[in-house]
N, C-alpha and C positions, 0 to 999 in steps of 0.2 A: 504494500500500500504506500502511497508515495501521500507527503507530508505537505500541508498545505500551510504556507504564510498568509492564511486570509486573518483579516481580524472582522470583530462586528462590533456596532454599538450598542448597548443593552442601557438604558437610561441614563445616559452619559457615561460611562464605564465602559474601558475599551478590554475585549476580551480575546485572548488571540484562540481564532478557530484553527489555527496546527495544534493542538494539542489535544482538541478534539477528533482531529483527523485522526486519531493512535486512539480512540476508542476510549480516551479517556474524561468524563466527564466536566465541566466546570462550573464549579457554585459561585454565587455572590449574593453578599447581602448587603440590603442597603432600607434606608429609614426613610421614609416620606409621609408629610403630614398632609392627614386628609379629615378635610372636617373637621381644625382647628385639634386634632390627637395624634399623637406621635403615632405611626405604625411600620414597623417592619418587618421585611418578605426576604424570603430565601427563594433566587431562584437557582435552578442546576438548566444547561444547555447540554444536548448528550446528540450524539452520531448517528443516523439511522442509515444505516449501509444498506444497498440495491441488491442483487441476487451474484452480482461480480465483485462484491467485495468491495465497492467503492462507494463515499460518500457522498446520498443523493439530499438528503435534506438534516438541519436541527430541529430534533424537539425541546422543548421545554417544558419545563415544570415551574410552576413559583404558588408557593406557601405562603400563607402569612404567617408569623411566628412573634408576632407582637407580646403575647401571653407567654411564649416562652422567654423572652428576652426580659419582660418584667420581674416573674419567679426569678431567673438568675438574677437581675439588681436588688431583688428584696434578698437573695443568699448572699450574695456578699457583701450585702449592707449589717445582717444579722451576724455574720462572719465578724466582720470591723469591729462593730458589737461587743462581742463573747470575747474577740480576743487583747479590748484595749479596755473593759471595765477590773475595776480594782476588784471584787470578790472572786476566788478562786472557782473555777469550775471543770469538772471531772465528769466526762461522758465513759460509760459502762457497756458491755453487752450485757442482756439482761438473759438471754438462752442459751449462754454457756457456764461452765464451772468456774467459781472463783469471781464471776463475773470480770472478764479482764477490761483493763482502759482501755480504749481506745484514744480517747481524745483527753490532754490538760491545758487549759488558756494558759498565756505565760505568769501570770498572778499566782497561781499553782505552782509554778517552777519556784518562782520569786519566792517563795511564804515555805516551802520544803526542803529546797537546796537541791531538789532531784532534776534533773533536767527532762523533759520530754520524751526523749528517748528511752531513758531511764525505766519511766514511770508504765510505757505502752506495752500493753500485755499483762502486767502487771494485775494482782489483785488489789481493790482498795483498800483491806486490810493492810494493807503496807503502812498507812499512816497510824492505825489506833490500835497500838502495840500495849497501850498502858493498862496495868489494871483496873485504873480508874473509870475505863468505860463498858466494863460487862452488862450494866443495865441500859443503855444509850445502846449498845449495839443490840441486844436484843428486841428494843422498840426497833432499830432497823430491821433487822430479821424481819420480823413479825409484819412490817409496813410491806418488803419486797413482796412477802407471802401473800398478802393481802391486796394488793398492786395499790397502795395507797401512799398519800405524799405526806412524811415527818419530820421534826424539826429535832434537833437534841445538840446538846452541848458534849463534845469529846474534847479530851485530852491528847491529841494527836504528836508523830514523833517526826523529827526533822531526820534530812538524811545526816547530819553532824552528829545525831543522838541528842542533842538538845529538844524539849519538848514545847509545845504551845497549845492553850486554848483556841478552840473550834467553834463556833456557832456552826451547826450545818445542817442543812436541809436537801432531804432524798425527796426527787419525785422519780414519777413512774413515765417513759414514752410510750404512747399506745400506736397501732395501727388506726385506721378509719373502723376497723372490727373489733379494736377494741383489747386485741392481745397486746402483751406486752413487748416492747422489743428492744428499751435501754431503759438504762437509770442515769438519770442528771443527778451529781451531787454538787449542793453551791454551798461555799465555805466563807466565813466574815473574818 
Protein backbone atom coordinates (compact mmCIF):
# COMPACT_ATOMS: atom_id res chain seq x y z
CA UNK A 1 0.00 0.00 0.00
CA UNK A 2 1.67 3.15 -0.89
CA UNK A 3 1.43 6.18 1.65
CA UNK A 4 -0.32 9.11 1.02
CA UNK A 5 0.95 12.83 2.11
CA UNK A 6 -2.61 14.01 1.99
CA UNK A 7 -3.67 16.13 4.89
CA UNK A 8 -7.47 17.25 5.74
CA UNK A 9 -9.09 19.89 7.66
CA UNK A 10 -11.39 18.70 10.50
CA UNK A 11 -12.56 22.17 12.24
CA UNK A 12 -9.52 23.92 11.88
CA UNK A 13 -7.09 21.05 12.81
CA UNK A 14 -4.83 19.85 10.36
CA UNK A 15 -4.72 16.05 10.26
CA UNK A 16 -2.31 14.24 8.11
CA UNK A 17 -4.21 11.44 6.08
CA UNK A 18 -0.66 9.37 5.42
CA UNK A 19 -1.18 7.93 8.59
CA UNK A 20 -4.32 7.00 7.90
CA UNK A 21 -3.29 5.58 4.69
CA UNK A 22 -1.26 2.55 7.20
CA UNK A 23 -4.79 1.71 8.50
CA UNK A 24 -4.16 3.43 11.27
CA UNK A 25 -6.68 5.59 12.92
CA UNK A 26 -6.71 9.21 14.12
CA UNK A 27 -8.53 10.89 17.03
CA UNK A 28 -8.96 14.48 18.01
CA UNK A 29 -10.45 16.25 20.46
CA UNK A 30 -11.56 19.59 20.62
CA UNK A 31 -14.08 21.99 22.89
CA UNK A 32 -16.76 24.05 21.36
CA UNK A 33 -19.35 26.15 22.85
CA UNK A 34 -22.68 25.62 21.96
CA UNK A 35 -25.59 27.27 23.48
CA UNK A 36 -23.42 29.43 25.71
CA UNK A 37 -21.89 25.55 27.51
CA UNK A 38 -18.70 24.32 27.05
CA UNK A 39 -18.95 20.95 25.00
CA UNK A 40 -16.42 18.54 23.92
CA UNK A 41 -16.32 15.66 21.18
CA UNK A 42 -13.90 13.19 20.31
CA UNK A 43 -13.67 12.42 16.83
CA UNK A 44 -11.41 9.27 15.39
CA UNK A 45 -11.11 9.51 11.14
CA UNK A 46 -10.37 5.65 10.03
CA UNK A 47 -9.57 4.11 6.38
CA UNK A 48 -12.11 2.36 4.47
CA UNK A 49 -10.19 0.27 1.81
CA UNK A 50 -11.85 -0.85 -1.65
CA UNK A 51 -11.77 -4.72 -2.57
CA UNK A 52 -7.79 -3.81 -3.85
CA UNK A 53 -6.56 -2.99 -0.83
CA UNK A 54 -6.53 0.71 -1.56
CA UNK A 55 -7.82 3.66 0.13
CA UNK A 56 -11.28 4.71 -1.24
CA UNK A 57 -12.89 6.89 1.33
CA UNK A 58 -12.74 8.23 5.48
CA UNK A 59 -15.08 7.40 7.89
CA UNK A 60 -15.70 9.17 10.98
CA UNK A 61 -16.84 8.85 14.06
CA UNK A 62 -17.30 11.83 16.80
CA UNK A 63 -18.76 11.49 20.22
CA UNK A 64 -19.41 13.92 22.58
CA UNK A 65 -17.73 13.24 25.63
CA UNK A 66 -18.48 16.41 27.46
CA UNK A 67 -19.65 14.38 30.62
CA UNK A 68 -16.60 12.47 30.60
CA UNK A 69 -14.31 15.36 30.55
CA UNK A 70 -16.32 16.97 33.57
CA UNK A 71 -16.06 13.50 35.94
CA UNK A 72 -12.25 13.74 35.06
CA UNK A 73 -12.13 17.71 36.26
CA UNK A 74 -14.29 16.83 39.26
CA UNK A 75 -11.39 13.71 39.98
CA UNK A 76 -8.76 15.68 39.84
CA UNK A 77 -10.08 18.51 41.58
CA UNK A 78 -11.18 15.92 44.58
CA UNK A 79 -7.48 14.53 43.81
CA UNK A 80 -5.99 18.24 44.67
CA UNK A 81 -8.38 17.93 47.49
CA UNK A 82 -7.35 14.79 49.44
CA UNK A 83 -3.84 15.23 48.64
CA UNK A 84 -3.15 19.17 49.95
CA UNK A 85 -5.61 19.07 53.08
CA UNK A 86 -3.93 18.80 56.52
CA UNK A 87 -5.88 15.65 58.15
CA UNK A 88 -4.26 12.58 57.32
CA UNK A 89 -6.07 10.15 55.06
CA UNK A 90 -5.70 6.30 54.48
CA UNK A 91 -7.67 4.44 51.62
CA UNK A 92 -8.02 0.44 52.41
CA UNK A 93 -9.21 -2.59 50.44
CA UNK A 94 -12.08 -3.58 52.22
CA UNK A 95 -12.39 -7.46 50.42
CA UNK A 96 -9.02 -8.49 51.35
CA UNK A 97 -7.12 -9.74 54.48
CA UNK A 98 -5.45 -7.30 56.77
CA UNK A 99 -7.38 -4.86 54.65
CA UNK A 100 -4.11 -3.42 52.90
CA UNK A 101 -3.47 0.48 51.97
CA UNK A 102 -3.74 1.37 49.13
CA UNK A 103 -3.61 4.97 49.18
CA UNK A 104 -1.92 7.63 52.01
CA UNK A 105 -2.20 11.67 51.23
CA UNK A 106 1.18 13.17 52.09
CA UNK A 107 -0.26 14.51 55.69
CA UNK A 108 -0.13 10.78 56.58
CA UNK A 109 3.56 10.44 55.52
CA UNK A 110 4.06 13.87 57.22
CA UNK A 111 2.33 12.80 60.85
CA UNK A 112 4.14 8.98 60.75
CA UNK A 113 7.45 9.37 59.29
CA UNK A 114 6.42 6.25 56.85
CA UNK A 115 6.68 7.36 53.57
CA UNK A 116 4.03 6.06 51.00
CA UNK A 117 5.67 3.58 49.69
CA UNK A 118 6.33 2.22 53.00
CA UNK A 119 2.85 2.30 54.10
CA UNK A 120 1.17 0.49 50.43
CA UNK A 121 0.09 -2.98 51.14
CA UNK A 122 0.60 -2.40 54.20
CA UNK A 123 -2.15 -3.24 57.05
CA UNK A 124 -3.44 -0.27 59.16
CA UNK A 125 -2.77 -1.93 62.19
CA UNK A 126 0.69 -0.60 61.47
CA UNK A 127 -0.08 2.57 63.29
CA UNK A 128 -2.12 1.32 66.76
CA UNK A 129 0.51 -0.82 68.04
CA UNK A 130 -0.26 0.59 71.62
CA UNK A 131 -2.05 -1.19 74.38
CA UNK A 132 -3.94 1.64 74.81
CA UNK A 133 -6.21 1.07 72.11
CA UNK A 134 -7.86 -2.50 72.59
CA UNK A 135 -11.30 -0.83 73.04
CA UNK A 136 -11.00 1.97 70.06
CA UNK A 137 -10.03 -0.97 67.82
CA UNK A 138 -12.79 -3.16 68.70
CA UNK A 139 -15.57 -0.23 68.11
CA UNK A 140 -13.48 -0.53 64.75
CA UNK A 141 -13.86 -4.02 64.38
CA UNK A 142 -17.35 -4.15 65.13
CA UNK A 143 -18.13 -0.79 62.73
CA UNK A 144 -16.11 -2.62 59.60
CA UNK A 145 -18.50 -5.75 60.45
CA UNK A 146 -21.23 -3.66 60.41
CA UNK A 147 -20.31 -1.49 57.24
CA UNK A 148 -20.99 1.58 59.49
CA UNK A 149 -18.91 4.93 59.95
CA UNK A 150 -16.94 5.58 63.61
CA UNK A 151 -15.18 7.83 65.31
CA UNK A 152 -12.50 6.82 68.21
CA UNK A 153 -9.59 8.27 69.66
CA UNK A 154 -6.19 5.99 69.20
CA UNK A 155 -2.88 6.10 70.57
CA UNK A 156 -1.00 5.57 67.39
CA UNK A 157 2.91 4.61 66.74
CA UNK A 158 5.31 6.69 64.53
CA UNK A 159 7.63 4.80 62.34
CA UNK A 160 10.70 6.57 64.94
CA UNK A 161 8.79 4.54 67.60
CA UNK A 162 7.63 7.67 69.14
CA UNK A 163 3.96 7.67 69.74
CA UNK A 164 0.89 10.26 69.10
CA UNK A 165 -2.72 10.85 69.75
CA UNK A 166 -5.35 10.02 66.87
CA UNK A 167 -8.74 11.57 66.50
CA UNK A 168 -9.96 9.09 63.80
CA UNK A 169 -12.74 8.31 61.82
CA UNK A 170 -13.45 4.90 59.75
CA UNK A 171 -16.02 5.19 57.11
CA UNK A 172 -17.30 2.59 54.84
CA UNK A 173 -17.11 2.90 50.57
CA UNK A 174 -20.01 1.27 49.06
CA UNK A 175 -20.87 0.35 45.47
CA UNK A 176 -24.30 1.99 43.97
CA UNK A 177 -25.47 -2.00 45.49
CA UNK A 178 -24.45 -1.20 48.34
CA UNK A 179 -21.56 -3.60 49.17
CA UNK A 180 -18.62 -2.63 50.51
CA UNK A 181 -15.56 -2.12 48.68
CA UNK A 182 -12.87 0.29 50.94
CA UNK A 183 -12.47 1.86 54.15
CA UNK A 184 -11.58 5.65 54.39
CA UNK A 185 -9.66 6.38 57.49
CA UNK A 186 -9.40 10.20 58.33
CA UNK A 187 -6.84 11.13 61.09
CA UNK A 188 -6.77 14.91 63.05
Amino acid sequence: MEKSEKICLINGSICNIGVISEAIPVSHEEQINLNNRERHFETTIFPIFNTHDEMEWLGTLCFEITEKKEKEQQLTQLYKAVESVNSGIVISKYDAPNYPIIYVNPAVTELTGYSAAELIGESPSIFSQSAENNSALEEIRKAIANQETCSVVLHNKRKDGSYFWNEFTLSIITTTDGEATHLVGGSK
